[in-house]
C-alpha positions as CSV (number, residue, x, y, z in Angstrom):
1,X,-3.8,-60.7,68.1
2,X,-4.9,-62.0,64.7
3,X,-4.9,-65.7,64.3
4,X,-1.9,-64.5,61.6
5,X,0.2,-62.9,63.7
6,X,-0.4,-65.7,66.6
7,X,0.8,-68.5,64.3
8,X,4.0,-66.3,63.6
9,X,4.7,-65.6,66.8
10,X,4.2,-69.1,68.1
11,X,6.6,-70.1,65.3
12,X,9.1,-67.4,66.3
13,X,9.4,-68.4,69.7
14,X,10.0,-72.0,68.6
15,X,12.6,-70.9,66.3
16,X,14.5,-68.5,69.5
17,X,14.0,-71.7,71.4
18,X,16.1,-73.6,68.9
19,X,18.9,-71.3,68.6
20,X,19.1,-70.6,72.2
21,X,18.3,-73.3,74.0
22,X,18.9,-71.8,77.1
23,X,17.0,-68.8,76.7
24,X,14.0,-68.0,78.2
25,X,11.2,-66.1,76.2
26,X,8.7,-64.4,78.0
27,X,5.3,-63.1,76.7
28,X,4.7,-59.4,78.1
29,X,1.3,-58.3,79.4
30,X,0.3,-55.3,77.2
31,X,-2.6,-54.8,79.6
32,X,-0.3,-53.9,82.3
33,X,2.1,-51.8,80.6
34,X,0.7,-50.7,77.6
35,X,2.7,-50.8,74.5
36,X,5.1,-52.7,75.8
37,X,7.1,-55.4,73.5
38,X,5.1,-58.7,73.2
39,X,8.5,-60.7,74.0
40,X,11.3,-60.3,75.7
41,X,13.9,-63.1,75.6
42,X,17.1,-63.7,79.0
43,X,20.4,-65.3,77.6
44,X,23.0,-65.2,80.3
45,X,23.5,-61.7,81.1
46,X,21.9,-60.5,77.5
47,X,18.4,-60.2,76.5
48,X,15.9,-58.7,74.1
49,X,12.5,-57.8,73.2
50,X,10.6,-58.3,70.1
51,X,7.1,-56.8,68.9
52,X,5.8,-58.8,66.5
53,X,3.6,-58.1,63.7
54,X,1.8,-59.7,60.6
55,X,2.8,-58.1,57.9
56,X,5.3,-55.0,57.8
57,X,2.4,-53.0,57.2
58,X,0.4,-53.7,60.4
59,X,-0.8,-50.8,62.5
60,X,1.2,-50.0,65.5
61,X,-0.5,-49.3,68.6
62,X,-0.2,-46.4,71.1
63,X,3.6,-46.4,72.6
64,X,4.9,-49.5,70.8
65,X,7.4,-47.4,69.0
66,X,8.8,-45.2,72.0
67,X,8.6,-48.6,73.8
68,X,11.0,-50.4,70.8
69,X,13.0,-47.4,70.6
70,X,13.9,-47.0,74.9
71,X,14.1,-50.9,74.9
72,X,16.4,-50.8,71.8
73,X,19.0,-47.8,73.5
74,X,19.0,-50.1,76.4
75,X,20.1,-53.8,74.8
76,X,18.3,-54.6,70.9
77,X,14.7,-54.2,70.5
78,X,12.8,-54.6,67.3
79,X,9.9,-55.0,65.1
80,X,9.4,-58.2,63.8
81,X,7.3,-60.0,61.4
82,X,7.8,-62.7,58.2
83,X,9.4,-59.9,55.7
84,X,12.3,-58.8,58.5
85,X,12.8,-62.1,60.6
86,X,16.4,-62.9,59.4
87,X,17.3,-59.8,59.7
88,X,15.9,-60.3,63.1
89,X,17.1,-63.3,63.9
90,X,20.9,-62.3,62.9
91,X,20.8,-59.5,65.2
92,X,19.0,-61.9,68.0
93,X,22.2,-63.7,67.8
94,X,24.9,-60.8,68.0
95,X,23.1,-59.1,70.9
96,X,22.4,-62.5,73.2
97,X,25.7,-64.4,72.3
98,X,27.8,-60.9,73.3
């Protein structure tokens, strides 16, 4: 992960943890499943997952889109990164606060 993308994500997770307190974020282990979401986030009985990217024009690696799509079908899954984070974020809260 670029230094980039690591300060975004850092600051995304701080940001989740600010609007939902109780939430729990979790960093996924690509090396176990690969292409897997880098975060998913528990509210409640909602949750999540979020790859996130540097720039909207980053390279996607193997699987990360069927991954985003199955996820997505299943709860909300996403790409994220700085140019689509409200977007993001609004949808965070429709999908966690249901």
């Amino acid at each position: 992960m670029s230094a980039k993308e690591s300060e975004f994500q850092s600051s995304l997770i701080k940001r989740i943890h600010s609007e939902f307190p109780e939430a729990i974020v979790m960093k996924n282990d690509s090396g176990y499943l690969q292409g897997v979401p880098d975060l998913t986030i528990l509210n409640d009985a909602n949750w999540a997952a979020l790859e996130v990217k540097k720039s909207k024009s980053s390279k996607h690696q193997p699987n990360q889109d069927y991954y985003v799509k199955m996820m997505d079908g299943m709860s909300y899954a996403a790409f994220v990164d700085p140019e689509n984070v409200e977007e993001v974020m609004d949808a965070l809260q429709r999908t966690l606060r249901a």
